[in-house]
TORKOL-4160 file (C-alpha; in steps of 0.2 Angstrom, whole numbers, padded with zeros to 4 digits, m for minus):
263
<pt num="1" X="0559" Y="0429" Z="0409"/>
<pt num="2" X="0565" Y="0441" Z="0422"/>
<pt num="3" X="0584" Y="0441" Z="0425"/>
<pt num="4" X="0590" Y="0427" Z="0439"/>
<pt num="5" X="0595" Y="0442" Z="0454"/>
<pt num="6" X="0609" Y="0439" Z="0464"/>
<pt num="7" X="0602" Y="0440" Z="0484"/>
<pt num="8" X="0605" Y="0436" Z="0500"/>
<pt num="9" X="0596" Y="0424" Z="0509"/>
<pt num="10" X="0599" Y="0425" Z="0529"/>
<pt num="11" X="0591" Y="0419" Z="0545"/>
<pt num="12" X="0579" Y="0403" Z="0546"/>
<pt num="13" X="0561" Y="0402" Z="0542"/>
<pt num="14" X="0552" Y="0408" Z="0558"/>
<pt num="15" X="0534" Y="0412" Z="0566"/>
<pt num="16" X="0541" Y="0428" Z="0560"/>
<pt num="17" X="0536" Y="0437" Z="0542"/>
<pt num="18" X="0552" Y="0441" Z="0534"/>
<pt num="19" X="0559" Y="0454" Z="0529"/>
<pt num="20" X="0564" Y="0462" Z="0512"/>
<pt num="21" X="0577" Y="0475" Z="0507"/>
<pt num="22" X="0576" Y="0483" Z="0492"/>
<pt num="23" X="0591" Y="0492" Z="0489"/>
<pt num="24" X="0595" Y="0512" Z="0482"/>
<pt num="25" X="0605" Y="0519" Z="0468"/>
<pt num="26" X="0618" Y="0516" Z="0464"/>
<pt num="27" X="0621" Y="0503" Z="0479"/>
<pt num="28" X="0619" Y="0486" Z="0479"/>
<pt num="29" X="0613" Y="0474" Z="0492"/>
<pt num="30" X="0627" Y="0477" Z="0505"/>
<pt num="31" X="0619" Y="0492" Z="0507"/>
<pt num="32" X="0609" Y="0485" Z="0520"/>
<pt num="33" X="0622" Y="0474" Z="0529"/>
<pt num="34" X="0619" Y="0480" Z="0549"/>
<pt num="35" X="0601" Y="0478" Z="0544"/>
<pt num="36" X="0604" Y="0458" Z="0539"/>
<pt num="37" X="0616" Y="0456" Z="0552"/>
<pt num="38" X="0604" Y="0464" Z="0566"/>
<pt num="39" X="0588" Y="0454" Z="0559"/>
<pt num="40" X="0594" Y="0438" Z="0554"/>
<pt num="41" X="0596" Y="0431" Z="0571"/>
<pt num="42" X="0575" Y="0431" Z="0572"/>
<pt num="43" X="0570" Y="0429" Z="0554"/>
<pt num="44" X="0572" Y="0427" Z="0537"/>
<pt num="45" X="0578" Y="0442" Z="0527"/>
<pt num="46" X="0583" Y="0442" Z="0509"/>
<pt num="47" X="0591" Y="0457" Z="0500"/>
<pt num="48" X="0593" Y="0455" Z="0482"/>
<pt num="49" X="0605" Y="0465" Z="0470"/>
<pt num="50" X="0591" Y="0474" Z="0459"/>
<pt num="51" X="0595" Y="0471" Z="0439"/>
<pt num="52" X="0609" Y="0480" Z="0431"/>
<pt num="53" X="0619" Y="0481" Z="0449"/>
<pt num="54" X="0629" Y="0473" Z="0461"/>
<pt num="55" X="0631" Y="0454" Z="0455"/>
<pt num="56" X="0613" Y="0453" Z="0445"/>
<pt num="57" X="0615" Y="0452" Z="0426"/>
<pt num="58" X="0617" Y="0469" Z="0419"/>
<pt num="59" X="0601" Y="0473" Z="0408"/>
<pt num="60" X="0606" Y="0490" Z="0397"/>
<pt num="61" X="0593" Y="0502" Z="0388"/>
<pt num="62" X="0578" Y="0508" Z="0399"/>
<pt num="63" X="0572" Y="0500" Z="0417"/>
<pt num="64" X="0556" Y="0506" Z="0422"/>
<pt num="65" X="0550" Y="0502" Z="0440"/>
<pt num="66" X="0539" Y="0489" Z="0433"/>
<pt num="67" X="0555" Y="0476" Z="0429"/>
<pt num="68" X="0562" Y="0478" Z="0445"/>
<pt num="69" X="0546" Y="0476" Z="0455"/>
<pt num="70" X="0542" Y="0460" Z="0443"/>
<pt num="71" X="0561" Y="0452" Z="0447"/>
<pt num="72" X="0558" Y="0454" Z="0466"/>
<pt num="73" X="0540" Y="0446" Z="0462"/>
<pt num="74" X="0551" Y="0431" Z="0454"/>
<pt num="75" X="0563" Y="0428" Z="0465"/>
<pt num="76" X="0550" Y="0429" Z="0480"/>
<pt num="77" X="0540" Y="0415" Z="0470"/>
<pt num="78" X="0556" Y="0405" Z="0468"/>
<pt num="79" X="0561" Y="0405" Z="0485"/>
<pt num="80" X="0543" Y="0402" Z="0492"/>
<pt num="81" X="0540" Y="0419" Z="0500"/>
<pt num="82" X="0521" Y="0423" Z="0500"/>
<pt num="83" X="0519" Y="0436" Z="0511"/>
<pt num="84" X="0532" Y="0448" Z="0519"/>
<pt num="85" X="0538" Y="0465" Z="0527"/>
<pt num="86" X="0545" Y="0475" Z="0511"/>
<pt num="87" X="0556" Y="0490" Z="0516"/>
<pt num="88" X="0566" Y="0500" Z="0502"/>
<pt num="89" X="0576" Y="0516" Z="0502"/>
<pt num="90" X="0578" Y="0529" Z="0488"/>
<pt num="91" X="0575" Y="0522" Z="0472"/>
<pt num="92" X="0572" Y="0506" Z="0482"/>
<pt num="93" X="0557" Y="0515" Z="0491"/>
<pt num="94" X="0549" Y="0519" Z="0474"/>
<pt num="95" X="0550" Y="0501" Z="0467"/>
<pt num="96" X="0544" Y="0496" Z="0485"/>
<pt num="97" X="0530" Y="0506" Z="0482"/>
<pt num="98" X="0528" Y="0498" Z="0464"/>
<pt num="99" X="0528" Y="0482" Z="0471"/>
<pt num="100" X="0515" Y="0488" Z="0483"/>
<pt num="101" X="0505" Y="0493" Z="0466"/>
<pt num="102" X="0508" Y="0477" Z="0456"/>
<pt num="103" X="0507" Y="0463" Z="0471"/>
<pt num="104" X="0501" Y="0475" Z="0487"/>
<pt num="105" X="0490" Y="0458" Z="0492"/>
<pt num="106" X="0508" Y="0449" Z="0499"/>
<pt num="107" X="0514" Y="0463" Z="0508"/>
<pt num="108" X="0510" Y="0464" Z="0527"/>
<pt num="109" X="0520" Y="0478" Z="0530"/>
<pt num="110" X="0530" Y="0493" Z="0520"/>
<pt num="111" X="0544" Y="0504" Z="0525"/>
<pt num="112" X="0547" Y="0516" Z="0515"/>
<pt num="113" X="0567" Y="0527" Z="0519"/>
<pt num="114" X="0574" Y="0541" Z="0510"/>
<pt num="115" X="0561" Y="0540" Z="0496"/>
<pt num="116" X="0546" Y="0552" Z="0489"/>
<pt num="117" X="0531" Y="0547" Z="0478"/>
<pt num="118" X="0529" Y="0560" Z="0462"/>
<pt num="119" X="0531" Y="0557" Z="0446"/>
<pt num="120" X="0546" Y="0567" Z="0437"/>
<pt num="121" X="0547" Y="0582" Z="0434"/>
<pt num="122" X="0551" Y="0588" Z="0416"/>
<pt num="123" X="0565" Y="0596" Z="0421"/>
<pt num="124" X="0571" Y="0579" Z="0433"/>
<pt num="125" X="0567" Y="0569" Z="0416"/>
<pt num="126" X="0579" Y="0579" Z="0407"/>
<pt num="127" X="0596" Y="0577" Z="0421"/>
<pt num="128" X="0591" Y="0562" Z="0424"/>
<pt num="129" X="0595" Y="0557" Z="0405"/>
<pt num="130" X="0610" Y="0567" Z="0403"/>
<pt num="131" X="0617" Y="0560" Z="0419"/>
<pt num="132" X="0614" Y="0541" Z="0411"/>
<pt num="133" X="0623" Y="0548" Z="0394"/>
<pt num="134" X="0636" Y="0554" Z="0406"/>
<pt num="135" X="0637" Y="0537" Z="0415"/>
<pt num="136" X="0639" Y="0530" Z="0400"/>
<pt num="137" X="0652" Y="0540" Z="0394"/>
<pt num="138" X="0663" Y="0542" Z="0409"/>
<pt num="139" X="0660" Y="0528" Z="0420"/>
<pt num="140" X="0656" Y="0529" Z="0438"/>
<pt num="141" X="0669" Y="0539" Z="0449"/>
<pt num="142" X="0666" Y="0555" Z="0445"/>
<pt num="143" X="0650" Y="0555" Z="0450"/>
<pt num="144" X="0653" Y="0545" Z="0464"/>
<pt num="145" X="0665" Y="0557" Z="0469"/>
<pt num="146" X="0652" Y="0572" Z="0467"/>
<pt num="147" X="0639" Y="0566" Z="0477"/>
<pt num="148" X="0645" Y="0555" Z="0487"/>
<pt num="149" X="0644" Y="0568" Z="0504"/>
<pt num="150" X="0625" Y="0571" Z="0499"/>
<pt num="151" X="0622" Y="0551" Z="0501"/>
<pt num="152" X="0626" Y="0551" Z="0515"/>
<pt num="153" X="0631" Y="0568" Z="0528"/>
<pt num="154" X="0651" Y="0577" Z="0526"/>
<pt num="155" X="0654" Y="0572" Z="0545"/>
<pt num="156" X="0649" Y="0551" Z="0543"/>
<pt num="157" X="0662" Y="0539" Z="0547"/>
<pt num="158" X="0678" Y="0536" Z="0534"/>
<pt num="159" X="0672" Y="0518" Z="0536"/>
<pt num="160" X="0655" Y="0522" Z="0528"/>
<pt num="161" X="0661" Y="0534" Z="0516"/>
<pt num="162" X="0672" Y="0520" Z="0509"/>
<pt num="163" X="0659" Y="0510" Z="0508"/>
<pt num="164" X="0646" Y="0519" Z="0497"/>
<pt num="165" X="0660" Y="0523" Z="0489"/>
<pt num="166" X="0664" Y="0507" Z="0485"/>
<pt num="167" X="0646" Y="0502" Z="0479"/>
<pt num="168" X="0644" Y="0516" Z="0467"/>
<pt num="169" X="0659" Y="0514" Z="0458"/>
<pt num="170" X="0656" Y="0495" Z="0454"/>
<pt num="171" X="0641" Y="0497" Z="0450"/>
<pt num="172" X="0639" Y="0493" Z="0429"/>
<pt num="173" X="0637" Y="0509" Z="0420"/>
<pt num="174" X="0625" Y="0503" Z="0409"/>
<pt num="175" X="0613" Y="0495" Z="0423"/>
<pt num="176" X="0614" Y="0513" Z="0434"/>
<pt num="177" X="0610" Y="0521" Z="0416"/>
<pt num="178" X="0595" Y="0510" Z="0412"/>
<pt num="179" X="0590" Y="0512" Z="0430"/>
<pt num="180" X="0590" Y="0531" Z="0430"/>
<pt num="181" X="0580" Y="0530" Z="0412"/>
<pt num="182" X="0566" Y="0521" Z="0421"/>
<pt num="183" X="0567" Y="0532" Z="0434"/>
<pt num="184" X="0562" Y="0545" Z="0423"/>
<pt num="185" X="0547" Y="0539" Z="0418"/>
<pt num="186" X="0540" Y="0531" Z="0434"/>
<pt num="187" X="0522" Y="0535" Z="0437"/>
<pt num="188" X="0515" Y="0549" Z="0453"/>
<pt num="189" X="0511" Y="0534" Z="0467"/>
<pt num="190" X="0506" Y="0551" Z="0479"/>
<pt num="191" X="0487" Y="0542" Z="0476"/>
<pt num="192" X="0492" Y="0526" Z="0479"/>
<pt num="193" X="0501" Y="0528" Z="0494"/>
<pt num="194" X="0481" Y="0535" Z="0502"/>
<pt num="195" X="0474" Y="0517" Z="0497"/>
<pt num="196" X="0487" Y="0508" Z="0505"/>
<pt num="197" X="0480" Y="0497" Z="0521"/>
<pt num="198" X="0495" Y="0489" Z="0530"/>
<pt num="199" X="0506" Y="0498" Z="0543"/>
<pt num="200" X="0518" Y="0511" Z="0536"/>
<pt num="201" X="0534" Y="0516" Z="0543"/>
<pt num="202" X="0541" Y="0532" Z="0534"/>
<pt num="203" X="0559" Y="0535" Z="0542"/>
<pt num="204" X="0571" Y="0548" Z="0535"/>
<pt num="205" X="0588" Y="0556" Z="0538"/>
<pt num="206" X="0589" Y="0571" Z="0545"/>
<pt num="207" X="0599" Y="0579" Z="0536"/>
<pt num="208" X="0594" Y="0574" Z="0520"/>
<pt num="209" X="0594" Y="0586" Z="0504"/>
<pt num="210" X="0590" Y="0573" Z="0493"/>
<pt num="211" X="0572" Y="0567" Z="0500"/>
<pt num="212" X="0569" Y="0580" Z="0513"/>
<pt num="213" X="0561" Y="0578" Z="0529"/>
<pt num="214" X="0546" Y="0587" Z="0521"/>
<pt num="215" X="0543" Y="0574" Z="0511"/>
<pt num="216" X="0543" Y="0560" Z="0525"/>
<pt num="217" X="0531" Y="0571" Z="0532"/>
<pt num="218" X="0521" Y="0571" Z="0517"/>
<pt num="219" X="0521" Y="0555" Z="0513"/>
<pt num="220" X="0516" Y="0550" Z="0532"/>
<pt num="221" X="0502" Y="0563" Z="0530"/>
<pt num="222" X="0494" Y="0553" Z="0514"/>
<pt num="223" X="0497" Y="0536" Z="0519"/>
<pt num="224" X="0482" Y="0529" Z="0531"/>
<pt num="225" X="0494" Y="0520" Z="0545"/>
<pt num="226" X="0509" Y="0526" Z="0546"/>
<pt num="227" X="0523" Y="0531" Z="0558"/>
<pt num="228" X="0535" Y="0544" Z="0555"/>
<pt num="229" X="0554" Y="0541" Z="0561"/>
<pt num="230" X="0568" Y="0556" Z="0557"/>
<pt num="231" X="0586" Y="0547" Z="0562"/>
<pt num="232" X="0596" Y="0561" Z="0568"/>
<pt num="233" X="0615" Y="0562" Z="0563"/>
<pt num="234" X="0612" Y="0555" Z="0543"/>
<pt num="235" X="0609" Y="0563" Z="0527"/>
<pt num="236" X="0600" Y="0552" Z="0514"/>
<pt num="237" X="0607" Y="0532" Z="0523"/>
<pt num="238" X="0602" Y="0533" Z="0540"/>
<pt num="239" X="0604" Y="0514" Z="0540"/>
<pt num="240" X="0623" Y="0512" Z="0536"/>
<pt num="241" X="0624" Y="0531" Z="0546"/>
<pt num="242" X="0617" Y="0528" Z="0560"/>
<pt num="243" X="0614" Y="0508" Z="0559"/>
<pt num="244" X="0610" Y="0508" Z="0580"/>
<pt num="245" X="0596" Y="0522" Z="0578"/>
<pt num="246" X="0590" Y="0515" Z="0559"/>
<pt num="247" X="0589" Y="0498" Z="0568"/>
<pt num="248" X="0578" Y="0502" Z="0583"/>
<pt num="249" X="0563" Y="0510" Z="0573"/>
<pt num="250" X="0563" Y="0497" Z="0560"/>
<pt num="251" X="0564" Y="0483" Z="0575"/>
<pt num="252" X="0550" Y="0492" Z="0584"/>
<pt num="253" X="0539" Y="0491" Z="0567"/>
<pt num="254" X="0543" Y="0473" Z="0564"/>
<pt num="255" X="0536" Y="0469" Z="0581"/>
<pt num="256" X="0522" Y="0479" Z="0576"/>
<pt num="257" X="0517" Y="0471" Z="0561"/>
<pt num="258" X="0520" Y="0454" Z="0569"/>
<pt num="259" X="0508" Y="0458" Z="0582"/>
<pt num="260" X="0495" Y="0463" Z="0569"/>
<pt num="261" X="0498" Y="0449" Z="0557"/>
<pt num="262" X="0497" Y="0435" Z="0573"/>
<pt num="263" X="0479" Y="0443" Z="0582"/>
């Protein structure tokens, strides 16, 4: 039985299909605050802590994409969700794409921020481990500290900074180390993403070193129906960066896919 996740449940029940955010690493679900705020007021939107972060019970050992895509799958049945807009950034944007996999049937529309579809690399399987023995072995600020001007740009606001601070360090060193694992064993979705048939919005930082904006643009390339968005002004979180900018192209997709969903 998959781990009871901690989530957030805002906005009533609407004509509206809602909307689900899938969190990156190592954040949890207040990561996506200006988006709850923002899109609450016209639907449901439920952001669930993925297992092993923020509040959700911390699951050590190895976390392949599969778990975290079955927990959302759970939780979505628990709450009586059966169809939804699914949107995940990062790692968030690879279990998004698992879900897509495992359960594409329920999901009406995908947005897909900060992310890229290959499989690892040997050489990415290999830091990825040593950083979860690290984790392990040091806890969280010091690499918090690292990278914490690549997640998001040197010149964003103190406010933000603090605040991705803040998630990575609380974030349970065994549940990040699990995660990161997981990560390193995830399968290439670059052929799925050609068979997926609901709207697409791709939408990328653009000054991101993590997922470039070559990678956006491959993924936009591959996917059937798709729109590319590059937020000016942010690295790899346009939506805690630039929340106003993030928030327009995902609002203009929402109307979108409500559009399609109702003709």
């Amino acid at each position: 039985m998959a781990p009871f996740l901690t989530y957030e449940d805002k906005g009533a029940d609407t004509s509206l299909l809602p909307l689900v955010l899938i969190h990156g690493h190592p954040f949890d679900r207040t990561m996506w605050t200006p988006q709850t705020e923002a899109f609450s007021a016209s639907r449901r939107v439920i952001a669930p802590d993925l297992r092993g972060y923020g509040a959700s019970p911390v699951v050590p050992g190895v976390t392949p994409l599969s778990d975290f895509a079955r927990d959302i799958e759970a939780l979505l049945d628990e709450l009586k969700v059966r169809e939804f807009v699914l949107a995940g950034l990062s790692m968030g944007g690879q279990i998004a794409m698992e879900c897509y996999r495992l359960f594409g049937e329920r999901i009406r529309g995908l947005v897909l921020a900060d992310t890229f579809p290959a499989a690892e690399t040997a050489e990415g399987k290999v830091i990825r481990n040593e950083m979860a023995d690290r984790l392990l072995a040091e806890g969280m600020r010091g690499y918090a500290d690292e990278v914490l001007e690549k997640m998001v740009a040197p010149y964003a606001s103190p406010q933000v900074k603090a605040h991705v601070h803040r998630m990575m360090t609380a974030t349970p060193p065994e549940g990040a180390a699990a995660a990161l694992r997981g990560r390193a064993e995830r399968p290439d979705y670059r052929t799925l993403l050609t068979h997926v048939t609901v709207p697409t919005l791709v939408v990328v930082g653009a000054d991101d070193t993590y997922t470039p904006v070559t990678d956006a643009e491959a993924m936009h390339a591959a996917l059937p129906d798709s729109t590319l968005r590059v937020v000016e002004g942010a690295a790899h979180m346009p939506n805690l960066e630039r929340p106003a900018e993030f928030n327009e192209v995902l609002g203009q997709f929402l109307v979108s896919v409500d559009d399609c969903a109702t003709s």
